[in-house]
N, C-alpha and C positions, 0 to 999 in steps of 0.2 A: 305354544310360542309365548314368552313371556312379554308381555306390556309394559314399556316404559313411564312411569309415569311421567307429567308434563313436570310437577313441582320439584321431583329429585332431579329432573336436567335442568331445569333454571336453575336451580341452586346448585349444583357440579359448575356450570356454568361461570355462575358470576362467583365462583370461588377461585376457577381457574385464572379469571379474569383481573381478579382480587391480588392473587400470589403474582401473577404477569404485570402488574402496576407497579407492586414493591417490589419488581426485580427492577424494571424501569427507574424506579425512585431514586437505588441505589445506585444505580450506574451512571445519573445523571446529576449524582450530588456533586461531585468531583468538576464538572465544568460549570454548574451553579458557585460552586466558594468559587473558582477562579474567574468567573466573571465578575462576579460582586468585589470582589478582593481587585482588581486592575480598579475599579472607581475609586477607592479609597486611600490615603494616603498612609502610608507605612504604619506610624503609630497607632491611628485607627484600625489597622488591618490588623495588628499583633493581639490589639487588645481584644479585637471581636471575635477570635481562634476561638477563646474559652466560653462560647455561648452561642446560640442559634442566630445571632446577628451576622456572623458572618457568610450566612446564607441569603439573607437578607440586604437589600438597598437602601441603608438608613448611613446614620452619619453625613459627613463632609465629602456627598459623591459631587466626584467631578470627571472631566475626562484628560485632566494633565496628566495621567499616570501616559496614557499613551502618545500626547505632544516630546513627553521627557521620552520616553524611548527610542522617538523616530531621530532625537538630536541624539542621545547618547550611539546609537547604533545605526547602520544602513539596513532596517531592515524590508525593507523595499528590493533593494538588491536582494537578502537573502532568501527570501522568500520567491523571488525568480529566480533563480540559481536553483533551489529545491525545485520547482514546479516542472520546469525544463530537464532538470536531469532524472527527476521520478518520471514524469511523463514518458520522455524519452524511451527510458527503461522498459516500463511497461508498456508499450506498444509491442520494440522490439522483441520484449520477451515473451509475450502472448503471441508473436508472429513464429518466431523461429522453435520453442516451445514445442506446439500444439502442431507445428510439420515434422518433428523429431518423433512426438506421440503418435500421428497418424501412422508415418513409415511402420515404428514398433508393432501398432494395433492392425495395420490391413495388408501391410506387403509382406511378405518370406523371405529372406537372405538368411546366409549365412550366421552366426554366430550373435543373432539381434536378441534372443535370450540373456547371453552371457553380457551383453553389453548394456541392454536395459539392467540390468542389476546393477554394473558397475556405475550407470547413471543416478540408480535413484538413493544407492547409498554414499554417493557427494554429497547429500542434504543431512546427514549427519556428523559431519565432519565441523568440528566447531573452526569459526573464521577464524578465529584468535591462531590456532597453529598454523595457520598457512600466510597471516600477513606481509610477515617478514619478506620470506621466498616473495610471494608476491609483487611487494613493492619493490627488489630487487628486480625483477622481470621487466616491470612496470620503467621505471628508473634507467632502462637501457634499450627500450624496443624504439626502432624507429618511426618516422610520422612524417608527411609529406604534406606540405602546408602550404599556405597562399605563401609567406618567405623563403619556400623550398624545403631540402632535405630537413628535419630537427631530430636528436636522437632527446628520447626521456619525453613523457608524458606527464610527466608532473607540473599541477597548477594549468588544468587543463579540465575541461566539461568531459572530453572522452575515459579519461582513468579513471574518473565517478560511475561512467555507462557500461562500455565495454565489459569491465570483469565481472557484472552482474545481468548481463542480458540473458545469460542459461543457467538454470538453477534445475536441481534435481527433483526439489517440491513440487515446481509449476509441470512438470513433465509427467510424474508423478499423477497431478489433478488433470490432466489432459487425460492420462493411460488408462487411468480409471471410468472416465465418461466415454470416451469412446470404446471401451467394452461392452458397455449396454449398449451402444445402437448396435440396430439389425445390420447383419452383414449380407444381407442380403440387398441394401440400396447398394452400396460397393458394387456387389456382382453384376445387377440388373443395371449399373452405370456403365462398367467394362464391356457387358454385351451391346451396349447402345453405343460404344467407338469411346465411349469420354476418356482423355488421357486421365492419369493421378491427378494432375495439379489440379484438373476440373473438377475431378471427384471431392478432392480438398476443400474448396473456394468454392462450389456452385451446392453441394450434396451435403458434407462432413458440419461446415463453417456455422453454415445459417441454421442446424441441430442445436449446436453449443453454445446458446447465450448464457445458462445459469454458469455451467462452465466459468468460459468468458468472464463474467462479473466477480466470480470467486476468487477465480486466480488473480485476476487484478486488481482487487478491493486487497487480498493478501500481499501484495507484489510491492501497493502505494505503500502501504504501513510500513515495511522493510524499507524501502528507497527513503522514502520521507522523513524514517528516524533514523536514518543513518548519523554518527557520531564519528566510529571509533576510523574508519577509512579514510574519509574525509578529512579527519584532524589529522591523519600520518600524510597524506599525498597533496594535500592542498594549505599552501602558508600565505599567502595570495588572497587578497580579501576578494576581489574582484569573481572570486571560485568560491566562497565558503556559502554552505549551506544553512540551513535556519540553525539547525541544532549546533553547529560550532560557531553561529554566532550568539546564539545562549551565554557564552563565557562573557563576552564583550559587558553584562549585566553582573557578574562575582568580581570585579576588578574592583580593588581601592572599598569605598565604601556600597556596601547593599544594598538597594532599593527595592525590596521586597513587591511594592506597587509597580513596579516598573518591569519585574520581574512576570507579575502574573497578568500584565496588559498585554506583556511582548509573547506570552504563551497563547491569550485570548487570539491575538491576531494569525499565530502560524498554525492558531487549530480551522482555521476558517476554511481553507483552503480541502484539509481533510474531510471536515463536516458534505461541503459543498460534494468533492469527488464521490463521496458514501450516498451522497442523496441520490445524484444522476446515476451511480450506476445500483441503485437501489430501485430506481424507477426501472433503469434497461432493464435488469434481472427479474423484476415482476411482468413487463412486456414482454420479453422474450419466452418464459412459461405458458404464457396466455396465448404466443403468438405458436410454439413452437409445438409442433405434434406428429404422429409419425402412424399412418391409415395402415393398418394391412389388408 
């Protein structure tokens, strides 16, 4: 049996360690220039592009770049507007989801082959062909409201949600984890009386946190850079989301500083969601295990 020595695994080691930094480095340059870049005022920021200063907190930092933002734009409102309707989303869609996966993965009917296919190949379908139709659809379905009857959903928190609560990815990443559990807790729940829903909620649920965090760390990213939907169904400031109020900062003249202040603050939001369900996903591993 061959021996390892100690010295060639410290050094594998702190090489792997070595390469896993400068992956880190690189992907953390990009929110270093744009933090440093919001302190700084325009002409400073342009000039510092061409040199390692602009990585750096040197120059004329202050924090007007983000006073000037909060008056040119509401972005307070849109940064609730995104949170509320990403959230939203993602709840819903991690709820109705992952009971669509269950059905496919433990129950037997009819034609649930054929229909899982036709689900998980909507997630190749690029948005861009289907908006139109869409917002036709959108544009004329009715909606029963605290003022009664309304026809058209437009400029409205529900047209942002609704058409994005079931996606064939998220069902997808459900179909596939619930394939490796044993199907044998399923059984040994059916023989004990438990209905589905139990098995679901009490058996299936508290299994799937990596799941869980995956899909929904995926889910926030899509919801929260949403652009191209948002700018066709929503004219309405009172409904715009972060990213369509991006524009409100290209109008008339450029503020480059005001620009990369107003990016610092709607990354905050992401950062913070990736931390906590960064923690759940390590808890839930730790917590989640299956005796035979």
């Amino acid at each position: 049996m061959a021996v390892i020595n100690p010295e060639n695994r410290g050094l594998r080691l702190a090489i792997r360690y070595l390469v896993l930094c400068l992956i880190a480095v690189i992907f953390i340059f990009p929110l270093i220039f744009m933090m440093m870049s919001s302190l700084k005022p325009t002409p400073q920021l342009l000039a510092d592009t061409s040199s390692l200063r602009a990585f750096l907190p040197v120059g004329d930092i202050s924090l007007a770049n983000y006073a000037d933002a909060f008056e040119r734009a509401p972005v307070g409102l849109f940064i609730f507007n995104s949170v509320l309707v990403t959230g939203t989303t993602v709840l819903l869609s991690l709820f109705l989801c992952s009971l669509a996966a269950f059905a496919f993965v433990f129950m037997n009917w009819t034609g649930r082959d054929i229909l899982l296919s036709v689900v998980l190949a909507t997630f190749i379908i690029p948005f861009e062909t289907i908006a139109i139709p869409l917002l036709l659809v959108v544009s004329q379905l009715p909606w029963i409201g605290i003022d009664g009857l309304q026809i058209g959903w437009l400029n409205t928190y529900r047209v942002q949600i609704i058409p994005w609560i079931a996606d064939g990815l998220t069902v997808f990443l459900f179909v596939q984890y619930f394939r490796d559990l044993p199907r044998e807790l399923v059984e040994a729940s059916r023989v004990e009386g438990a209905t589905w829903w139990q098995i679901y909620w009490r058996v299936i649920m508290p299994l799937s946190g990596p799941v869980i965090a995956t899909a929904a760390i995926l889910k926030f990213l899509i919801m929260y850079n949403q652009y191209l939907w948002p700018l066709i169904v929503v004219q309405q400031e009172t409904y715009r989301p972060v990213m369509v109020g991006l524009q409100y900062f290209f109008q008339l003249n450029v503020a480059w500083g005001e620009v990369m202040a107003y990016l610092t603050i709607i990354t905050l939001p992401v950062l913070a969601f990736y931390l906590v369900l960064q923690r759940a996903f390590i808890a839930s591993i730790a917590s989640t295990g299956v005796k035979g």
